[in-house]
Every structure is written in C-alpha cells, then in structure tokens.
C-alpha positions, 0 to 999 in steps of 0.5 A: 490416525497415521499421517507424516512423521515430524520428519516428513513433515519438515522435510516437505516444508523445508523442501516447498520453501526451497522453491520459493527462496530460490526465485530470489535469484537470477533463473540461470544462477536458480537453475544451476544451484537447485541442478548442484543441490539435486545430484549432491542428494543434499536433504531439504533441510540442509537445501533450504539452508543452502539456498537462504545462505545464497540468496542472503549474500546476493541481496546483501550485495544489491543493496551496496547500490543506490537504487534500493536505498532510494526506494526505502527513503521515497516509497516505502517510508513515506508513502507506505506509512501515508497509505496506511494512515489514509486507509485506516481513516477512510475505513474508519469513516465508511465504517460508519456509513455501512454500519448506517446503512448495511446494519440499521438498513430501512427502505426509508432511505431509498424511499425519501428522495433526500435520503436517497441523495444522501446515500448516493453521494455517500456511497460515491464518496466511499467508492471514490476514496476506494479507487484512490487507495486503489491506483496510488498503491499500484503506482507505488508498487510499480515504481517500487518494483522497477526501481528496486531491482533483485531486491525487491523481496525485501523492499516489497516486505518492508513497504507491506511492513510500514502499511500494516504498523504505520499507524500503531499506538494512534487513533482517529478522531472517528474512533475517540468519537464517543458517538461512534461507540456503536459501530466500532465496538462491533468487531468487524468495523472496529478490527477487521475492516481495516486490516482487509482494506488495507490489505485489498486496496493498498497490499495485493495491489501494490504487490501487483504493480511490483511484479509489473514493475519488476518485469516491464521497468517502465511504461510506454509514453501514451498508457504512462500519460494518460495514468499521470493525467488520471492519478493528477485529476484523482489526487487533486479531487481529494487533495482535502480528504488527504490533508484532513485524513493524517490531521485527524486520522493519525493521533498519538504521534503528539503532532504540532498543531496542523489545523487552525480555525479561519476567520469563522472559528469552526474548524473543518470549514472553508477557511481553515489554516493548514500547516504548509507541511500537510499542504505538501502530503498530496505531492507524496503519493502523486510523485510515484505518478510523476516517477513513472512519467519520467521513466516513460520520456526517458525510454521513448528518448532512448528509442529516438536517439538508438 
C-alpha cells in the first residue's frame, strides 16, 4: 500500500522529537542550536542525539543546586505517593456507589425521600473528595514548578511516576472485601477507573499547576490568600477521610498497627486511636498550600522594600 519507508519513517519521528527535547533549554540557547543543527544540514537522527546530549548536560547541572533536591524529597516523595494512595482509595469507594447507582439504577432511589437523601449525600461525599484530589495536586504542581526550575522535566516526570506506582504491590480494604466482589471484577472499576482518576484529578492538574508555576514563580498575596483559606477549610473537612484513607486504603506495606478501637471496640467510630504519624498526613499535602503563601509574602515584601 505504498506509504513511508522505515527510513522516512524515523527521520520524521526522530525529527518531531527534536522539537519537543529542544524546549528543555533556554529559548535563546534552543534557537541557536536548532539554527547551527540546520545550516550544518545534520539528519534527524543525528539532531535528535545532538539535542538529547545537550539538554542531559544541562539538566545534569541544575541538579548540582539545592532546589530540585527540595522538591523530590517534599513533593514528589511524599505527596505524590500521598496522592496516589488517597485517589486509589477514593476510586475504589465511589467505585462502588456508582456501580450502586449507575449499573443497578432504579427510580426507587429517587423516588423514597430516604433514598433520595442517601444519594445526594453520597454523591457530594464523591463530588467533594474529586475537588480535593482536584486542588491539592494543582497546589503541588504549582509549587513544584516554581521551585524546580529548568529541571522541572524531569521532577515533573518523577512526581507522575510516584502517582502511578505508588500504590503497587498493596490493596485496599474495599478491594479485599469479599462483598464487594461484584463491582471490582467488573473491568472498568476494578482497572480503569482508577488509573483515569488518577490521571484527570491528580495528573493533568498537577501538570498544569507546574506549567503555572514554572512561568509565573509565585502568586499574588490576595488570589494566594484566599486559595490558602480555601485549601485549609477543604483539607481539614476531610482531614478523617485522609487518615482513614492510607490506614486502609494502602495494604501490603506491613504497616505498624495505625488504627486502635476506642473505649467502645469498633473501629471506624468516634473514639478511635490514631497513630500520631497518621494524624500528621493532612500537613503533608496542605504544606504545598502554606509554601505558595509564603512565596506570595515574600514577593509582596520585596516589592515594599524595592
């Protein structure tokens, strides 16, 4: 049927990727090497290798600083492998509300005013813990962006690597839950529905906050206020859904024991003992929140004192 050659065919592959490894490096340094790359008349091939080379050194060097170090060890460690484990909990919990609802739908549930309550508030619950996954992972892409640098290719890759891995080898309680059988060997909830949570609520918007943080550094004092306020009354609402999210949403690490039953012996009651640690976890993906606050006072004094 004719078509390109396997030559063609890498050269316009190899010759596509050179555009896109070359906005790696400065525009003024991308101009001059892809300007040198063309009047030497150098093949695709032989570009792309050019331009890899080139942009391996340069990030090679910004990582010699302090500040793409910082982001591995705050951001893409602990708060991507957070995010991971709490939007693969929350997928499998509103998992099984929509395979309740949307595969074994009846007008009964609108119908009875109780059933009709009990699915409002389940579907705000879901809508809620969304816009959580939502806004922290913007906050984390933001401040990842801006502290990062040139090197925030590759930070940005490593934070997208520790979302999709970080919960590999473990399940969930609602995943061992012989009841819930039905629902997750379904192929959509049991395999994609976690994977396109993870990649709508915490990826793209976590790629979008880097590319806002990349180009503006830092917010201004009011819009960097109120998104504080905000992300604070929005953590601390489901402050409990997160501590209860990595205790039984991330088995198979062999944790210590981070659940205790109160004075009433049921767990997942009001007077559960909480291992301190879990009590911290809210902290880790507010803190992104708290950076962007500070980098906002900081800018704002700068501009009194210039």
């Amino acid at each position: 049927m004719g078509g390109l050659s396997d030559g063609s065919l890498l050269s316009q592959v190899c010759g596509g990727l050179v555009g896109r490894v070359s906005r790696l490096l400065e525009s003024n340094e991308r101009e001059i090497v892809l300007g040198d790359l063309a009047e030497a008349d150098t093949n695709e091939t032989q570009a792309l290798r050019e331009v890899l080379g080139l942009v391996i050194r340069r990030q090679a060097g910004l990582w010699l600083g302090w500040r793409p170090w910082l982001g591995v060890a705050t951001l893409v460690l602990p708060v991507g492998i957070l995010l991971s484990v709490l939007s693969r909990w929350w997928a499998d919990g509103s998992a099984i509300h929509w395979w309740f609802y949307v595969n074994n739908w009846t007008w009964g549930y609108v119908e009875s005013a109780g059933a009709r309550s009990d699915f409002v508030n389940a579907v705000s619950a879901i809508l809620l813990t969304y816009i959580c996954l939502l806004c922290w992972s913007w906050t984390t892409g933001f401040v990842l962006g801006s502290m990062s640098g040139r090197s925030i290719g590759v930070t940005g890759l490593l934070f997208c690597v520790a979302v999709f891995v970080g919960t590999l080898g473990t399940t969930s309680t609602g995943r061992a839950n012989p009841g819930n059988a039905a629902v997750f060997q379904l192929a959509f909830y049991g395999v994609w529905f976690p994977w396109i949570l993870r990649t709508f609520l915490v990826v793209i918007p976590a790629l979008r906050g880097m590319q806002k943080g990349f180009r503006n550094g830092s917010l201004p004092m009011f819009p960097a206020t109120l998104w504080v306020i905000f992300m604070t009354a929005l953590t601390a609402w489901e402050a409990r859904s997160i501590e209860y999210g990595v205790i039984f949403g991330w088995l198979g690490w062999h944790l210590p024991r981070l659940l205790s039953p109160g004075p009433d012996g049921f767990v997942v009651s009001a007077d559960d003992v909480i291992d301190w640690r879990v009590r911290l976890l809210p902290l880790v993906v507010m803190w992104p929140a708290g950076w962007m606050a500070a980098c906002a006072g900081l800018r704002r004094w700068r501009t009194w004192t210039e």
